[in-house]
Backbone as JSON Lines, residues from 0, in Angstrom:
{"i":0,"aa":"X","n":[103.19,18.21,-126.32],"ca":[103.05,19.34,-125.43],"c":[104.39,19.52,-124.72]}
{"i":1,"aa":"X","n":[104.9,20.73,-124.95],"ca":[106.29,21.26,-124.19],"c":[106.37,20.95,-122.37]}
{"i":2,"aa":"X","n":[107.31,20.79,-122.41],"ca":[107.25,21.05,-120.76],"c":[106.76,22.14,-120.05]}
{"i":3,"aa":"X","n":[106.35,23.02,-120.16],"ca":[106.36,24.77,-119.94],"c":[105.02,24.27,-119.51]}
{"i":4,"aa":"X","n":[103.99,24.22,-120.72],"ca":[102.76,24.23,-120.4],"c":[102.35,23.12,-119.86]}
{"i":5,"aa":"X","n":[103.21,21.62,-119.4],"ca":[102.25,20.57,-118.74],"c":[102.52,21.95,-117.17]}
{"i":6,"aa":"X","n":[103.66,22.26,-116.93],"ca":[103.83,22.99,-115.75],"c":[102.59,23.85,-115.2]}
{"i":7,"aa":"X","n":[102.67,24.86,-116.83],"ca":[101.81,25.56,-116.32],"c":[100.22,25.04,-116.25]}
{"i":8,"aa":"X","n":[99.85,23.87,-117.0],"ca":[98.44,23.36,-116.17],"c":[98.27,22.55,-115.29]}
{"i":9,"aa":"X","n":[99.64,21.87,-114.81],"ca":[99.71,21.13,-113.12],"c":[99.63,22.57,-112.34]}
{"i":10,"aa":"X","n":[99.82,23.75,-112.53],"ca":[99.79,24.32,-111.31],"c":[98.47,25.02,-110.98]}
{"i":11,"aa":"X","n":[97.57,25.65,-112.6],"ca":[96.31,25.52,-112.77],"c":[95.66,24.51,-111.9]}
{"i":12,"aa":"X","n":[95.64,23.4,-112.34],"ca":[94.8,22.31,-111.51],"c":[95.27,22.2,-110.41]}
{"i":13,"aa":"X","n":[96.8,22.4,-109.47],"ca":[96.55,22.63,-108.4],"c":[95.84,23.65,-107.73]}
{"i":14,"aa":"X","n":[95.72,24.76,-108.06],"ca":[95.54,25.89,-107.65],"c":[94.04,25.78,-107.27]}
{"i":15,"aa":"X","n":[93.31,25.06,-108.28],"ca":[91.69,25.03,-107.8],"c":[91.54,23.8,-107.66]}
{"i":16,"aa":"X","n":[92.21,22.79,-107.07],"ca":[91.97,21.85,-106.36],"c":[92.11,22.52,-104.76]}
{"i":17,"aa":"X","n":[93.14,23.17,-104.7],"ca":[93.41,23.41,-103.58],"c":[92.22,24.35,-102.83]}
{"i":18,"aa":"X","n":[91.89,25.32,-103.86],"ca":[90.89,26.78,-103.79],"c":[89.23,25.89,-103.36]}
{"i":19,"aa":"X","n":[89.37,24.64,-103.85],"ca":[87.66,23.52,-103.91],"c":[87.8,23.43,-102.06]}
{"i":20,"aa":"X","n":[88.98,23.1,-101.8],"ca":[89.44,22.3,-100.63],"c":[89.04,23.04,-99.27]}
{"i":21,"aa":"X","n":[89.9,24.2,-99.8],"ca":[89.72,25.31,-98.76],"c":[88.63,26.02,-98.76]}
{"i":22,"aa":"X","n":[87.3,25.92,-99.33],"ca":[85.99,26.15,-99.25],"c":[85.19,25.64,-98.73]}
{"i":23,"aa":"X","n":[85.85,24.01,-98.64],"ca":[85.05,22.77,-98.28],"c":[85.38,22.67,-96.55]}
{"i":24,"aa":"X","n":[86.83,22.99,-96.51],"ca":[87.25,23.07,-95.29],"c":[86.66,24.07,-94.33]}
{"i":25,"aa":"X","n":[86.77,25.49,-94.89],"ca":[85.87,26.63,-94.46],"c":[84.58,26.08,-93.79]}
{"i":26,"aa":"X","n":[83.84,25.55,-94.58],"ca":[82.32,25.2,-94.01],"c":[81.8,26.37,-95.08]}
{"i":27,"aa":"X","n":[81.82,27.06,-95.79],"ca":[81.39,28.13,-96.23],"c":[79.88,27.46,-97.66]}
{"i":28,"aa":"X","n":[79.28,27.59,-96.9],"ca":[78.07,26.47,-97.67],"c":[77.85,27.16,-99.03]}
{"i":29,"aa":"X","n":[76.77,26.36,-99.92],"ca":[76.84,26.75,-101.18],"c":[76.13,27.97,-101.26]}
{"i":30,"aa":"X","n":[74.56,27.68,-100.0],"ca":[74.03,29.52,-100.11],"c":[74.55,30.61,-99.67]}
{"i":31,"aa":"X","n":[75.91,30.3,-98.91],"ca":[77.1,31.75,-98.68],"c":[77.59,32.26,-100.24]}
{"i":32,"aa":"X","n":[77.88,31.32,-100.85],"ca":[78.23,31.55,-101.78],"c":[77.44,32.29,-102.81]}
{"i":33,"aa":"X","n":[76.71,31.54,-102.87],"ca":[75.21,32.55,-103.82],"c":[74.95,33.87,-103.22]}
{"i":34,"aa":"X","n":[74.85,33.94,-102.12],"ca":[74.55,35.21,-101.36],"c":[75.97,36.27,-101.27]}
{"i":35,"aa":"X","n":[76.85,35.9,-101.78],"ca":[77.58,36.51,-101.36],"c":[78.65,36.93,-102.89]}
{"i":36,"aa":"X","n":[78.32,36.15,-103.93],"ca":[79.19,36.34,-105.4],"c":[77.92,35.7,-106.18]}
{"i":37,"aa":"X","n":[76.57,35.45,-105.9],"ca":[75.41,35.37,-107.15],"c":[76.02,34.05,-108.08]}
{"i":38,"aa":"X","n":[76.8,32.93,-107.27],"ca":[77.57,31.61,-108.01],"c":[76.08,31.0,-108.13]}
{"i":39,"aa":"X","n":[75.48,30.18,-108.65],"ca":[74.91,29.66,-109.01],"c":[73.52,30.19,-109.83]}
{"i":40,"aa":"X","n":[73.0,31.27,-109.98],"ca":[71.82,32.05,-110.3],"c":[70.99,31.23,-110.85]}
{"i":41,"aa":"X","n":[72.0,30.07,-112.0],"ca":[71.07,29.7,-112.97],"c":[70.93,28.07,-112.38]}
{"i":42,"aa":"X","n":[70.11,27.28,-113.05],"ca":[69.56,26.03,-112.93],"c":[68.38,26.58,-111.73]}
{"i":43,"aa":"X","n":[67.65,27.09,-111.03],"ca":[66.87,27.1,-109.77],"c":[67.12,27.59,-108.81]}
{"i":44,"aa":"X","n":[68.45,28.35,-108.45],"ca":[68.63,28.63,-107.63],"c":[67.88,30.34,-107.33]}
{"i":45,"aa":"X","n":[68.0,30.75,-108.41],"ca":[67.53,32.37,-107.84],"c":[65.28,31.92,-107.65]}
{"i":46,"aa":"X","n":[64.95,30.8,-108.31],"ca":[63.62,30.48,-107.77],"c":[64.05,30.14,-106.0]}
{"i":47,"aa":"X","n":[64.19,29.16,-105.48],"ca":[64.86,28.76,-104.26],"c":[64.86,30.73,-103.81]}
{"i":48,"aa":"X","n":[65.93,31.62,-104.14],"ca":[66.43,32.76,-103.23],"c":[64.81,33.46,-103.35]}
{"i":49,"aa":"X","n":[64.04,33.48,-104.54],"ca":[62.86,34.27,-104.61],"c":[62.09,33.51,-103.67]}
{"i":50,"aa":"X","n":[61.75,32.15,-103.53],"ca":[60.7,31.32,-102.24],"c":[61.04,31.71,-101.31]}
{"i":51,"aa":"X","n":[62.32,31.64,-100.42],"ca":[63.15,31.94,-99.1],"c":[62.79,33.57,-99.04]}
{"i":52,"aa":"X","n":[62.68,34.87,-99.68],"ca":[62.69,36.16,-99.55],"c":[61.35,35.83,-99.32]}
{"i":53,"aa":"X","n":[60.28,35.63,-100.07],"ca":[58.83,35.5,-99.74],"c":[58.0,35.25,-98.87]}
{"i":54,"aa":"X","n":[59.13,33.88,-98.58],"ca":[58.41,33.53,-97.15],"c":[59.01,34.56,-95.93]}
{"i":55,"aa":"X","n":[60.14,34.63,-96.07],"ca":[60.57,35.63,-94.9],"c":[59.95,36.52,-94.93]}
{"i":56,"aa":"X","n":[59.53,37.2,-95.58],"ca":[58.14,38.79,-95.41],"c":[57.07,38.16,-95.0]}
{"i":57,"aa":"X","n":[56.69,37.19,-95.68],"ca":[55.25,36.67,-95.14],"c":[55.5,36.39,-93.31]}
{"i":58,"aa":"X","n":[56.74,35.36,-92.91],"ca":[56.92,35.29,-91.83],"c":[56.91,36.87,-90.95]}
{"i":59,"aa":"X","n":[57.56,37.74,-91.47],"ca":[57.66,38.74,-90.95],"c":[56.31,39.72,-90.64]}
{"i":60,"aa":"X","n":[55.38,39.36,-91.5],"ca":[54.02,40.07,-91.23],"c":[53.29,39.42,-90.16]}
{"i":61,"aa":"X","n":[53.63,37.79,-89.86],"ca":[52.63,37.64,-89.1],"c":[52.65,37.81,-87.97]}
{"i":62,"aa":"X","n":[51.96,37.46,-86.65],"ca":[51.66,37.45,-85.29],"c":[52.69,36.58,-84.59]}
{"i":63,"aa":"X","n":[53.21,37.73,-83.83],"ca":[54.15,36.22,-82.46],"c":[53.75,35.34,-82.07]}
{"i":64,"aa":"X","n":[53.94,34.26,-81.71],"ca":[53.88,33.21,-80.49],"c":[54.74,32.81,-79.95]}
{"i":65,"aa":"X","n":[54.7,31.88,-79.35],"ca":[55.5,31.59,-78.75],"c":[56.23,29.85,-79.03]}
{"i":66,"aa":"X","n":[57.34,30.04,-79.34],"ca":[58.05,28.18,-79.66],"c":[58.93,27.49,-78.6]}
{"i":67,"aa":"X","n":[58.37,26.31,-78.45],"ca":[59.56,25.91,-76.87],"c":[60.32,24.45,-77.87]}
{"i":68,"aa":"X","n":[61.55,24.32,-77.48],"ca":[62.25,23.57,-78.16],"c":[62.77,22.87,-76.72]}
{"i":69,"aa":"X","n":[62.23,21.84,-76.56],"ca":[62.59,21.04,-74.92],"c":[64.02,20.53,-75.24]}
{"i":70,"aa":"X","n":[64.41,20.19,-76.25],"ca":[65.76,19.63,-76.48],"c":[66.64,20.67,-77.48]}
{"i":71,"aa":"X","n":[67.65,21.49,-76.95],"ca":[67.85,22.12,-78.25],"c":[69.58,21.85,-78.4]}
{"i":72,"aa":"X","n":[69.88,20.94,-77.42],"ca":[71.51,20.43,-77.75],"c":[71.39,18.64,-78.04]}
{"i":73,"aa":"X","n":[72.3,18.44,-78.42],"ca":[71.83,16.77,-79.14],"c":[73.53,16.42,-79.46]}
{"i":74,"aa":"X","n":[73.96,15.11,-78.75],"ca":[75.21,14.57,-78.68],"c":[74.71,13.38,-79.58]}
{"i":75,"aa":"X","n":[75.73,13.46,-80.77],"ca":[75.84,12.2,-81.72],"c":[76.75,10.61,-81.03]}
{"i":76,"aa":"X","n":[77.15,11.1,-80.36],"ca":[78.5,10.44,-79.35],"c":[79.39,10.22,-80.46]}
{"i":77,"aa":"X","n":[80.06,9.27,-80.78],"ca":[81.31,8.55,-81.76],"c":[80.71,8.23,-82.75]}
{"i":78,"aa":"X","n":[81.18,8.37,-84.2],"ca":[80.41,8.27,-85.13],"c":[81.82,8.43,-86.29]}
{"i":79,"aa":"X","n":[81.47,6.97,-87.3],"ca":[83.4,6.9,-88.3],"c":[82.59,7.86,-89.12]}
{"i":80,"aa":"X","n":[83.95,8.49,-89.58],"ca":[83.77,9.25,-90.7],"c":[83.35,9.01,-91.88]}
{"i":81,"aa":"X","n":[82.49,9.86,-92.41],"ca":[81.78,9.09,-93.81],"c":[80.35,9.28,-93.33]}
{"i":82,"aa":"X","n":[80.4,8.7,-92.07],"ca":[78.49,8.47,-91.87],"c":[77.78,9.8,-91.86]}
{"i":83,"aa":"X","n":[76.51,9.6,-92.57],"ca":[75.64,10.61,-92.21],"c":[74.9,10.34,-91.24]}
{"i":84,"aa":"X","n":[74.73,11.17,-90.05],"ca":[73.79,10.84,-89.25],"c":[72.38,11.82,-89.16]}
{"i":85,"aa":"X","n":[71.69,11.79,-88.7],"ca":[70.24,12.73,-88.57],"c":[69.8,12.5,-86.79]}
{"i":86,"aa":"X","n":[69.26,14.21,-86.85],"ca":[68.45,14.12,-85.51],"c":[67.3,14.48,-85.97]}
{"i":87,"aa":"X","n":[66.28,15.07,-85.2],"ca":[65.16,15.83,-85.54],"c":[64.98,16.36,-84.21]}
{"i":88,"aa":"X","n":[64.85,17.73,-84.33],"ca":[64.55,19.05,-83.07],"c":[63.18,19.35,-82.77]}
{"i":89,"aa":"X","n":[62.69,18.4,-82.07],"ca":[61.17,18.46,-82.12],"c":[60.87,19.88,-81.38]}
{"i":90,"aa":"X","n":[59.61,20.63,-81.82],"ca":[59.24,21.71,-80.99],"c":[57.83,22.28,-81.44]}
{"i":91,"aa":"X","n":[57.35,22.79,-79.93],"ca":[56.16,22.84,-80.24],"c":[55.29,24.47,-80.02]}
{"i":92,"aa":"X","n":[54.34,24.34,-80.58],"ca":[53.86,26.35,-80.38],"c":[52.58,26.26,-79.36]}
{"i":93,"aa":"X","n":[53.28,26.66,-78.66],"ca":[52.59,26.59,-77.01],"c":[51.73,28.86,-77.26]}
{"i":94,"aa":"X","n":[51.79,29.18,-78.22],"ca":[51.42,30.33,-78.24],"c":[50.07,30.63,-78.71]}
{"i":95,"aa":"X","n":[49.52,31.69,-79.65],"ca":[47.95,31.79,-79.68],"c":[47.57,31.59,-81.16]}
{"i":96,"aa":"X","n":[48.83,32.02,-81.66],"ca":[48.94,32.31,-83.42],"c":[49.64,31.28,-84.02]}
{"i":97,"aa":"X","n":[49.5,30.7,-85.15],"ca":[49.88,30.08,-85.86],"c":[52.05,30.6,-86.23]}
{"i":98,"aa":"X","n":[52.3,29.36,-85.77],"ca":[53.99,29.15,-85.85],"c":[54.67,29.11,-87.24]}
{"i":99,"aa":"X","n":[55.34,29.8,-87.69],"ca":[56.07,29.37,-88.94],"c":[57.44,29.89,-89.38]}
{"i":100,"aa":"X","n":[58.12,28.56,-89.87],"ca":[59.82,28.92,-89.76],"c":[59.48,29.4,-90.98]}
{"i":101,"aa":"X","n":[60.59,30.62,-91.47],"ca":[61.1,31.15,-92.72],"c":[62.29,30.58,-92.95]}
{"i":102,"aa":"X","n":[63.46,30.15,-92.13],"ca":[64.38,29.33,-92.32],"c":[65.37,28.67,-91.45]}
{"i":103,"aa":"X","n":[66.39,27.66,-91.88],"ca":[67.04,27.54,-90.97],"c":[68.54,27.61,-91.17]}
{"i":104,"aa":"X","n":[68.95,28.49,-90.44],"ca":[70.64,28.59,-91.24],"c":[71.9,27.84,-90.3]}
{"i":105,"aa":"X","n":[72.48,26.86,-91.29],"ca":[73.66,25.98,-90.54],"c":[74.95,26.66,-90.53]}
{"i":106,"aa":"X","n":[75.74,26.78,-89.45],"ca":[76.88,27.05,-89.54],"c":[77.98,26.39,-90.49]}
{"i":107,"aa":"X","n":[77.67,25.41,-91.25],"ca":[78.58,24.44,-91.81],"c":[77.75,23.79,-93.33]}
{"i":108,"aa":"X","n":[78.56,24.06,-94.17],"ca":[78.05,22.83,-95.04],"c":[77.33,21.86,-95.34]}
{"i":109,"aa":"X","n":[78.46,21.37,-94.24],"ca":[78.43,19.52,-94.19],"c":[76.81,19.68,-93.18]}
{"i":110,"aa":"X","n":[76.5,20.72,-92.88],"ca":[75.0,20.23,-91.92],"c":[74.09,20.87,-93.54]}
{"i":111,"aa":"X","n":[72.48,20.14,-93.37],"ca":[71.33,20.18,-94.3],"c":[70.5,20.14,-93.37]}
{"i":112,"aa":"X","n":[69.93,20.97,-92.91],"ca":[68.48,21.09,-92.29],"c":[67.22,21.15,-92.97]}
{"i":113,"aa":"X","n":[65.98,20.65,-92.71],"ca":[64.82,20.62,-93.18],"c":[63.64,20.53,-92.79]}
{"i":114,"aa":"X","n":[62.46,21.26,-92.68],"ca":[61.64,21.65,-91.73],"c":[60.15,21.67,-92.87]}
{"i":115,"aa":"X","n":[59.01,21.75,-92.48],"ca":[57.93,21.94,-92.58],"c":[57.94,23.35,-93.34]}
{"i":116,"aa":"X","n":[56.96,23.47,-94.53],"ca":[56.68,24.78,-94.48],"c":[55.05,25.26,-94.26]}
{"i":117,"aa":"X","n":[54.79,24.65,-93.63],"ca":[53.01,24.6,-93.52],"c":[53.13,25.55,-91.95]}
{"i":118,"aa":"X","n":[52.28,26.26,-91.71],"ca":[52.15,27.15,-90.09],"c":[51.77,25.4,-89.51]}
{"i":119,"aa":"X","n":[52.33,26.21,-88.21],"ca":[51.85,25.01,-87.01],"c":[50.88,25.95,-86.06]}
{"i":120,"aa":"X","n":[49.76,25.32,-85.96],"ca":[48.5,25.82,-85.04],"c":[48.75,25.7,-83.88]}
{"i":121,"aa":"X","n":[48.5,26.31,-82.93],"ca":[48.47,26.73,-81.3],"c":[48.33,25.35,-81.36]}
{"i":122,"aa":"X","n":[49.23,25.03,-79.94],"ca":[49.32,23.26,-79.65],"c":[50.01,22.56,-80.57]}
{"i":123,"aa":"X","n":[49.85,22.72,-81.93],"ca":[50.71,21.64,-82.75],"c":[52.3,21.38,-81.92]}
{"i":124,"aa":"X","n":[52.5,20.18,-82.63],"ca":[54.12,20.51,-83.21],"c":[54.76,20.47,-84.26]}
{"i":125,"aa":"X","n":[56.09,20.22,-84.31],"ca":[56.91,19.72,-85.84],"c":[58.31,19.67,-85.35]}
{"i":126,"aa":"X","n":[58.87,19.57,-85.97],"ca":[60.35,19.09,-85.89],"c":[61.0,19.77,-87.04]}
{"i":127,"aa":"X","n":[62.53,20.24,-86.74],"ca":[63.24,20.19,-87.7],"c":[64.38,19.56,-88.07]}
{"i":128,"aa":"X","n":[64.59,18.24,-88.88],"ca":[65.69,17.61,-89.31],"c":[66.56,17.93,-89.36]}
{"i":129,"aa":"X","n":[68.02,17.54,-89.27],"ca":[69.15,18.0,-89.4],"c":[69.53,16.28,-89.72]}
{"i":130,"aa":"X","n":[70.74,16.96,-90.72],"ca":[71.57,15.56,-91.19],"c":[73.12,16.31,-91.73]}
{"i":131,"aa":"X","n":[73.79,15.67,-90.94],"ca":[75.42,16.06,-90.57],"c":[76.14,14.82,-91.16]}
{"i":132,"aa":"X","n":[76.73,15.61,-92.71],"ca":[77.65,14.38,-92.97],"c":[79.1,14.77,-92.53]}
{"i":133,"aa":"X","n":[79.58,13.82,-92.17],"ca":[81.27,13.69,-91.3],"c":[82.55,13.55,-92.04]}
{"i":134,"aa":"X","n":[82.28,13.18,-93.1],"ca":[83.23,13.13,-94.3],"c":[84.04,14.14,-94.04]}
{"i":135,"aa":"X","n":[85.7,13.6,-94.1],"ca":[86.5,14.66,-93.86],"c":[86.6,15.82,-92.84]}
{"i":136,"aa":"X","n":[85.73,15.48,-91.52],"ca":[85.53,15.98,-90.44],"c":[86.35,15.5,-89.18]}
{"i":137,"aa":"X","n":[87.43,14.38,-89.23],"ca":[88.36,13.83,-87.85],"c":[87.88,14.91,-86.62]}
{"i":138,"aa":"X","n":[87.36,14.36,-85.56],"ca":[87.7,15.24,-84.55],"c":[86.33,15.34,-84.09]}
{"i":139,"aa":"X","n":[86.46,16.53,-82.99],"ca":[85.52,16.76,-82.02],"c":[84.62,17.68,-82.92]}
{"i":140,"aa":"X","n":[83.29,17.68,-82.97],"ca":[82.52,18.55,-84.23],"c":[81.25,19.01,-83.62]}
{"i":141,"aa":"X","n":[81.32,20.33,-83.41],"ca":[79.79,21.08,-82.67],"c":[79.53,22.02,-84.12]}
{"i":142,"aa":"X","n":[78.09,21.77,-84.2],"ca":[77.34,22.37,-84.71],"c":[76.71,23.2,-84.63]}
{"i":143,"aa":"X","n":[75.95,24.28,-85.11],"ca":[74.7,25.29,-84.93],"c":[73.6,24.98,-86.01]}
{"i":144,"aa":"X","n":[72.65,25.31,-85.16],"ca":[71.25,25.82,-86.75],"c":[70.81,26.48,-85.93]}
{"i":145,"aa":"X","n":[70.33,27.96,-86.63],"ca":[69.78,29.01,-86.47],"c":[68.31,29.06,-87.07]}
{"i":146,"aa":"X","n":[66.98,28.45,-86.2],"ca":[66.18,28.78,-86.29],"c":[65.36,30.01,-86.42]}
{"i":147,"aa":"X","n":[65.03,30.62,-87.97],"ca":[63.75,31.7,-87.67],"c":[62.86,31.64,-87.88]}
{"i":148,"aa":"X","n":[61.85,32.49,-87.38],"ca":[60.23,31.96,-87.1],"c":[59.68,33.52,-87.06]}
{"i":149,"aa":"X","n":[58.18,33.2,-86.67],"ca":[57.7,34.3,-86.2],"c":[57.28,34.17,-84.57]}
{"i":150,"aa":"X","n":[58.32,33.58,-83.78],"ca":[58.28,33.38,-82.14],"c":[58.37,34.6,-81.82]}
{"i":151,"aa":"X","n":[58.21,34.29,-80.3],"ca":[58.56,35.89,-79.96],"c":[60.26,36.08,-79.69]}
{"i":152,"aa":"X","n":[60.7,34.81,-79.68],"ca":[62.64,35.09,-79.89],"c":[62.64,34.78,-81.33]}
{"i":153,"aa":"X","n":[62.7,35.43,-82.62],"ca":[62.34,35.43,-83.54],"c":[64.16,34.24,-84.59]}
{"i":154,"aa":"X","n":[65.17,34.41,-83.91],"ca":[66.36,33.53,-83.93],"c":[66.28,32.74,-82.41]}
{"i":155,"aa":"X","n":[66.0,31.33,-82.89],"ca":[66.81,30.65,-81.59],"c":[67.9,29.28,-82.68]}
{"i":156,"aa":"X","n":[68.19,29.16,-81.53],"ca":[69.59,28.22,-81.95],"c":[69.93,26.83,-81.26]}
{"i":157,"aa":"X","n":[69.77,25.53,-81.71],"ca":[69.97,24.45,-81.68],"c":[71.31,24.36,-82.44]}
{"i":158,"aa":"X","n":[71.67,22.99,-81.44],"ca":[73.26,22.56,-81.66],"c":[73.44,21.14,-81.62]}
{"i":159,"aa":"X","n":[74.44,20.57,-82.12],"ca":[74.77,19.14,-82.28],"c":[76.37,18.85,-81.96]}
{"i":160,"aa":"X","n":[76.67,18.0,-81.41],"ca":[77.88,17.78,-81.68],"c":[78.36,15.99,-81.69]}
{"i":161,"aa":"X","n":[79.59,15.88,-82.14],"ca":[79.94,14.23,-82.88],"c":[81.43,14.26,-82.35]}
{"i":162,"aa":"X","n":[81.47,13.48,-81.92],"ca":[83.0,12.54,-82.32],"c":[83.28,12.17,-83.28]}
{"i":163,"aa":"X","n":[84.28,12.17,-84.58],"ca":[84.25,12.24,-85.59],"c":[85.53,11.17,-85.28]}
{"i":164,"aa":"X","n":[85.2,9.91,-85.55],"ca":[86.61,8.79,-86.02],"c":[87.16,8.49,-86.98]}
């Protein structure tokens, strides 16, 4: 192989090493991506986008209540990089109608939230998980998840933040 072309595929492989990097860095998660250039359609993912649309109408037809989230900020304190850590956002439906998230959207990647999909009955509760990996995160690190439901604040928003060593 000539010199020309090792050149021209070191700069290939830089180019989308670099392009992986700066996606990863972004925070720009994999369902931005689907939602936004249809990258993944195949293996499950457009089942996944058809469940998530479904339930959101269904959420959207039903009856308000009301959701109280007693804790909705959560300090990881110092935490080395690499670790995954988890909280869970307990909250409960203090309203008349049956509670139910359609989803939860993270500002970041590196966050995976996960919640119940069953309604929660007047009085119940539930929680929604969050697990924040730190990998390649140095530094001070606040989070969002954007809870939706059929509450009567139909977006509320829980947050996390880490010391990242």
């Amino acid at each position: 192989m000539n010199s020309q072309v090792k050149t021209i595929l070191l700069t290939v492989l830089t180019l989308s090493v670099l392009t992986i990097a700066l996606v990863e860095i972004s925070g720009v998660s994999q369902r931005a991506l689907f939602n936004k250039y249809g990258i993944g359609t195949q293996s499950g993912h457009s089942t996944e986008l058809d469940e998530r649309n479904e339930r959101e109408a269904k959420v959207k037809e039903m009856p308000k209540t009301k959701m109280v989230i007693p804790e909705d900020k959560f300090n990881f304190g110092k935490i080395k990089e690499g670790e995954k850590v988890r909280h869970a956002f307990k909250f409960k439906n203090l309203g008349d109608n049956p509670l139910m998230i359609s989803d939860a959207i993270v500002s970041c990647g590196c966050t995976v939230p996960s919640f119940s999909k069953d309604p929660i009955l007047p009085g119940g509760e539930g929680e929604i998980l969050v697990e924040f990996n730190s990998a390649g995160r140095k530094g001070h690190q606040q989070k969002n998840v954007l809870i939706v439901s059929n509450a009567d604040r139909e977006k509320i928003s829980v947050s996390f933040e880490a010391e990242v060593e």
